[in-house]
N, C-alpha and C positions, 0 to 999 in steps of 0.2 A: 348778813344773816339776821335774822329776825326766830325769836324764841318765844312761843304763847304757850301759857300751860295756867293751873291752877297751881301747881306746884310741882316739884322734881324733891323729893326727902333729904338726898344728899348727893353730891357730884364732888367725884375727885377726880383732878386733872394731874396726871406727875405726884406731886408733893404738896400742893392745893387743895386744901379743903372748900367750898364753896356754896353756900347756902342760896339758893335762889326760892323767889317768892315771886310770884304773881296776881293779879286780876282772881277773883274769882268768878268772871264773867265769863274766860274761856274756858275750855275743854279739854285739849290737846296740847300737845310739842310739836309746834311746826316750825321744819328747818327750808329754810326761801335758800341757803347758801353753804359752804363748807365747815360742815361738824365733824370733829374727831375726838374722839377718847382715846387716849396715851398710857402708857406703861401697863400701870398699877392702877387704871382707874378703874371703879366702883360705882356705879349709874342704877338708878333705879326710878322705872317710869311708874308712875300710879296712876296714870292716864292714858289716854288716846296718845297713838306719834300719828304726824302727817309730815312726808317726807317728799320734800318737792327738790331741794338740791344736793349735793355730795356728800354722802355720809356713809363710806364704806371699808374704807380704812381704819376701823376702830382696833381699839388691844382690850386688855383688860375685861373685865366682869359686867355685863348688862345685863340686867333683869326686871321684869314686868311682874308688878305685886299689884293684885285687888283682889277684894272683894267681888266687884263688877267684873262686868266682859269688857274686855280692850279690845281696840282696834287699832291694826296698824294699816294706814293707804300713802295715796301720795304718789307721783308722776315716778320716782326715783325706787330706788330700794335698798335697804337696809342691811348691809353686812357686819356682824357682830363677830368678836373675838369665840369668849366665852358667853353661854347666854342661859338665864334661867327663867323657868314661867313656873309662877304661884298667882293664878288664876282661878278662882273658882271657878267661873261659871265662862268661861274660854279665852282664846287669845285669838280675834280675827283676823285672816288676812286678805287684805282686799289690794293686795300688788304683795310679787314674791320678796321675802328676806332670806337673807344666808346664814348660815355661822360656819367659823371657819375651824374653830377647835371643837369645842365641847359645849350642847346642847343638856341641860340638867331639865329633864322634867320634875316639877315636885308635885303640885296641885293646878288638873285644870290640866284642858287638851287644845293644841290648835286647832284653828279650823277655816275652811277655804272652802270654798262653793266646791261642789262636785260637778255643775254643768259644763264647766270650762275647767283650762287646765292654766290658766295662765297666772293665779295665782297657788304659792306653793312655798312650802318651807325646804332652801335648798343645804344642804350638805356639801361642803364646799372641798373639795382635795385629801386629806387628813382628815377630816372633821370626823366626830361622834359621839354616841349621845348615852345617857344615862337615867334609871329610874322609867320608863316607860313600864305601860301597863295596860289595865282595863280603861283605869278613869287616867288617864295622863298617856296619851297617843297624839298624832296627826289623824283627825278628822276632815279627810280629806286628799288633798293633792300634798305627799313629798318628791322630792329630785334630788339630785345624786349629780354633781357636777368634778369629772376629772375622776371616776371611781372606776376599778373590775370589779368590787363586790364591796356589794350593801346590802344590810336588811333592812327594808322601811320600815318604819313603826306607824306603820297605819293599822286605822280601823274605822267603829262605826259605835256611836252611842255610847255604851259601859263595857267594849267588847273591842278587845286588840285583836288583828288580822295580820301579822307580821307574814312579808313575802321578801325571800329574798331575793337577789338576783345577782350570779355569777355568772362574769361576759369574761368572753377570748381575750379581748383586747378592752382599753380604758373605754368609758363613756362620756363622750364630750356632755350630755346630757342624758341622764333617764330619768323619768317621772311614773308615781304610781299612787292608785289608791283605791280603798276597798270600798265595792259596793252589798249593803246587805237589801239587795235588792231582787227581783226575777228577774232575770234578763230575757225573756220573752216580753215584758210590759215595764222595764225600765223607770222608774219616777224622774232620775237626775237626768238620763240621758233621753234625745229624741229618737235612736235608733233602738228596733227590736233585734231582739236575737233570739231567734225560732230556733227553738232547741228540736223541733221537727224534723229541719234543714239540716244533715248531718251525711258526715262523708259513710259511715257506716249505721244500718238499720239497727245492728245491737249496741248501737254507744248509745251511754247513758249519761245525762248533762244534769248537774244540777242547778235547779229552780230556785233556789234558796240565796246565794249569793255569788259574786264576781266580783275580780281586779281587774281595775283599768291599768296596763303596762306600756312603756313608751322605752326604746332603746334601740340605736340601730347598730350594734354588735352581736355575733351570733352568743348565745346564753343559754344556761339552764337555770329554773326559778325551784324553789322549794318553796309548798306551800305546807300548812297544814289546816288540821282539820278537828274539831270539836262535839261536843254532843250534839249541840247544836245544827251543825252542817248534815245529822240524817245521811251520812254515806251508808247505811242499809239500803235505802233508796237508789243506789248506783251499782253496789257489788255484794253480793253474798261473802266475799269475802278481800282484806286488802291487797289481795295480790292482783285480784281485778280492776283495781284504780288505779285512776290515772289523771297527768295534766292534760285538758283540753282546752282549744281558744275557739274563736271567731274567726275565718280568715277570712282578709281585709279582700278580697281580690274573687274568693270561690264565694262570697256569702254561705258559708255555713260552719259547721262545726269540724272541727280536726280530731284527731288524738297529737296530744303532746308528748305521748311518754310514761315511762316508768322506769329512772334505770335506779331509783331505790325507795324504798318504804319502812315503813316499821309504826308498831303500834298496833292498835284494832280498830275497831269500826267505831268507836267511841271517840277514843284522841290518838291521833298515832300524827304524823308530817310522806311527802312525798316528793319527787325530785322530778325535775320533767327531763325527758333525751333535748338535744341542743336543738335551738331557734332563734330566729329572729325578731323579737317581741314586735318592733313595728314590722310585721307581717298580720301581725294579730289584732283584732280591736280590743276583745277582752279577754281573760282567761278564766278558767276556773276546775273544778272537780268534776269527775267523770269517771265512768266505768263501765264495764263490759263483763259477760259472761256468758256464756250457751245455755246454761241452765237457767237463767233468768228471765223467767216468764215474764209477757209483759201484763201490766197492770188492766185489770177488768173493770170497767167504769159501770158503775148502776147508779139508778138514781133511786136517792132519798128521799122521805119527806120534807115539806115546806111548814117551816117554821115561825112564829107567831109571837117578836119581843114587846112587851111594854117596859120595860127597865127603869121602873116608878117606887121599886123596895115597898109595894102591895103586897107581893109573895106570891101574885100570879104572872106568871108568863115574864120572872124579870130574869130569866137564867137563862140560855139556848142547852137543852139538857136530850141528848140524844140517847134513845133506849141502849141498856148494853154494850155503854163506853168500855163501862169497867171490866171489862170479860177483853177489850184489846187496846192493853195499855200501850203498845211499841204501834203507837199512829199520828200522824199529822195534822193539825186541822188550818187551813187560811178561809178566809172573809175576805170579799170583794166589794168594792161600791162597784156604782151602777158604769163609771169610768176604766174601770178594769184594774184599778189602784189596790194594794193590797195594807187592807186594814188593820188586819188581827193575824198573828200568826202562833199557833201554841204548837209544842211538841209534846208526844201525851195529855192532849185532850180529856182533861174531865169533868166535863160539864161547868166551868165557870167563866166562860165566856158572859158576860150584862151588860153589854154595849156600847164597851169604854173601846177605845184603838190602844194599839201598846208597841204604834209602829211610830219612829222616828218621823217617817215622810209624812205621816198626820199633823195636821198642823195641831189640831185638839187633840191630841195623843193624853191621855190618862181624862180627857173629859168624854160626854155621852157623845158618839154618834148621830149624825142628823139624822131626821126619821126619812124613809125609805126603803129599796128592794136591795135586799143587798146577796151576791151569790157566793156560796162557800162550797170547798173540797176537801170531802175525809180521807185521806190517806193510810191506808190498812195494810202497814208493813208485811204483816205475819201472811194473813192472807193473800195479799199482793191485788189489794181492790182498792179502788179509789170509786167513793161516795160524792154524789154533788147534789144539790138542790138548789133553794132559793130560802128564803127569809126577809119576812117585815118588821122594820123596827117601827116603831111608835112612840111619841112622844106620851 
């Protein structure tokens, strides 16, 4: 075995204390051969791990401390006992690890591509986790190995999305993770899901966001739901919501259920009737009613940014925001990517993104056509036009 790093802070082995130092040439801990941590030991990486041979048999306390973002990769993968992440700015993983006891988030989220599912922070038998939150989730893909019920602590950016999932029987694998995406125009994934495509004309899917679920025991998931999530947009009220998927097989939308709720249309949780998640591609919120009209599209004026803080034309300031504050507003580029999203629109939209999937998120906007939709709760009308930014 072969060990490169800049340095490892302290490592205890058993009763061993062990100071190691290295090169500051390299980057990383990379193990070529068989690593293991014993009893009582105490391990703290401040660098990159590359894990190319056996290191899965660990005990004791492992944890990942910076400033920076870490990553872990490597042909192998990494099972830890107990395992803590103080991260600021993430812990990435580019091949799945496990923990088999107790995961402690303190600072800083993991995180794993959402295009693929093959990397993932797995949950192994017993294991569970502690301190998750807003800023300290799975960003991205978790799994759930040997479990009947888990709640993932996934989410998206500054925003936990916890879903859980109670199956019949154990799952040898399930995996899951939240997208705050449309699933009509999908960023992470290459499939749509036309929320059009629906087994019934009055279900109501939401736009806003989806979990991707993987389990093949029949289950019920509980999700919930936030201010954020606009289930006004779905039910008048929460006894009309409900879990809806994707089915893998009919291409279109299902009803999953409701066999409980609670809360309001604000923040309340929901429970889906029993499935078989891998039947589903994804899942999400949905709703139905008779009296829910459907939404009236008109079109609005076309809008004119220079976003240069002149005082002319750096706002997108639409007459008469203020008269219907319970409305949506999204921004499109010319790819159908979704840029901007506010909930109660009032007029401070100047050209920034404030969407994760932007790569210049909190910077200007390229100049261009860009198409946006007002969504007018109260009313039950949705506004679209067009708009130019300019440099």
């Amino acid at each position: 075995m072969f060990i490169r790093n800049k340095y490892i802070q302290s490592l205890f082995l058993g009763l061993f204390l062990v100071f190691i130092t290295f090169s500051w040439g390299q980057d990383a801990v990379h193990n070529f051969g068989n690593l293991q941590f014993h009893t009582t030991a105490s391990v703290g990486f401040h660098i990159n791990l590359i894990d190319d041979g056996v290191f899965d048999k660990n005990q004791g306390l492992t944890g990942f401390y910076s400033q920076n973002q870490l990553r872990i990769s490597g042909t192998s993968n990494p099972i830890f006992d107990d395992l803590e992440i103080v991260t600021e700015n993430g812990l990435i993983l580019e091949t799945w690890m496990g923990v088999t006891n107790n995961l402690n988030f303190v600072v800083g989220d993991i995180i794993t591509s959402k295009n693929e599912n093959n990397n993932y922070l797995n949950f192994i038998d017993t294991s569970f986790y502690a301190g998750s939150g807003n800023l300290t989730h799975i960003n991205g893909y978790a799994g759930a190995t040997n479990k009947e019920l888990i709640t993932f602590p996934v989410g998206d950016g500054d925003r936990i999305r916890h879903l859980t999932l109670t199956s019949d029987a154990i799952n040898s694998l399930a995996r899951c993770a939240y997208f705050n995406e449309d699933p009509n125009n999908p960023v992470s994934l290459t499939q749509q899901f036309n929320t059009d495509n629906k087994e019934f004309d009055d279900l109501q899917i939401s736009e806003l966001e989806f979990w991707r679920l993987e389990g093949n025991q029949p289950s019920v998931v509980n999700l919930t739901w936030d201010i954020n999530s606009n289930t006004g947009l779905l039910a008048e009220d929460i006894e009309n919501l409900m879990v809806v998927g994707w089915n893998k097989t009919e291409n279109r939308w299902e009803r999953l259920g409701n066999s409980s709720i609670s809360g309001n249309l604000q923040v309340g949780s929901i429970t889906s009737e029993t499935f078989v998640p891998d039947d589903y591609e994804i899942i999400t919120l949905g709703g139905t009613d008779d009296l829910l009209e459907p939404f009236t599209v008109l079109d609005l004026d076309n809008y004119f940014l220079t976003p240069n803080n002149d005082g002319i034309n750096d706002f997108l300031l639409i007459d008469g925001i203020e008269n219907t504050p319970n409305n949506l507003l999204n921004i499109y580029n010319r790819y159908g990517v979704l840029v901007y999203s506010k909930l109660n629109y009032s007029n401070e939209f100047n050209g920034r993104s404030n969407r994760n999937t932007v790569i210049s998120r909190s910077s200007g906007l390229s100049a261009g056509i860009y198409f946006y939709i007002l969504t007018v709760n109260d009313t039950r009308e949705k506004f679209q036009g067009y708009m130019y930014i300019s440099d």
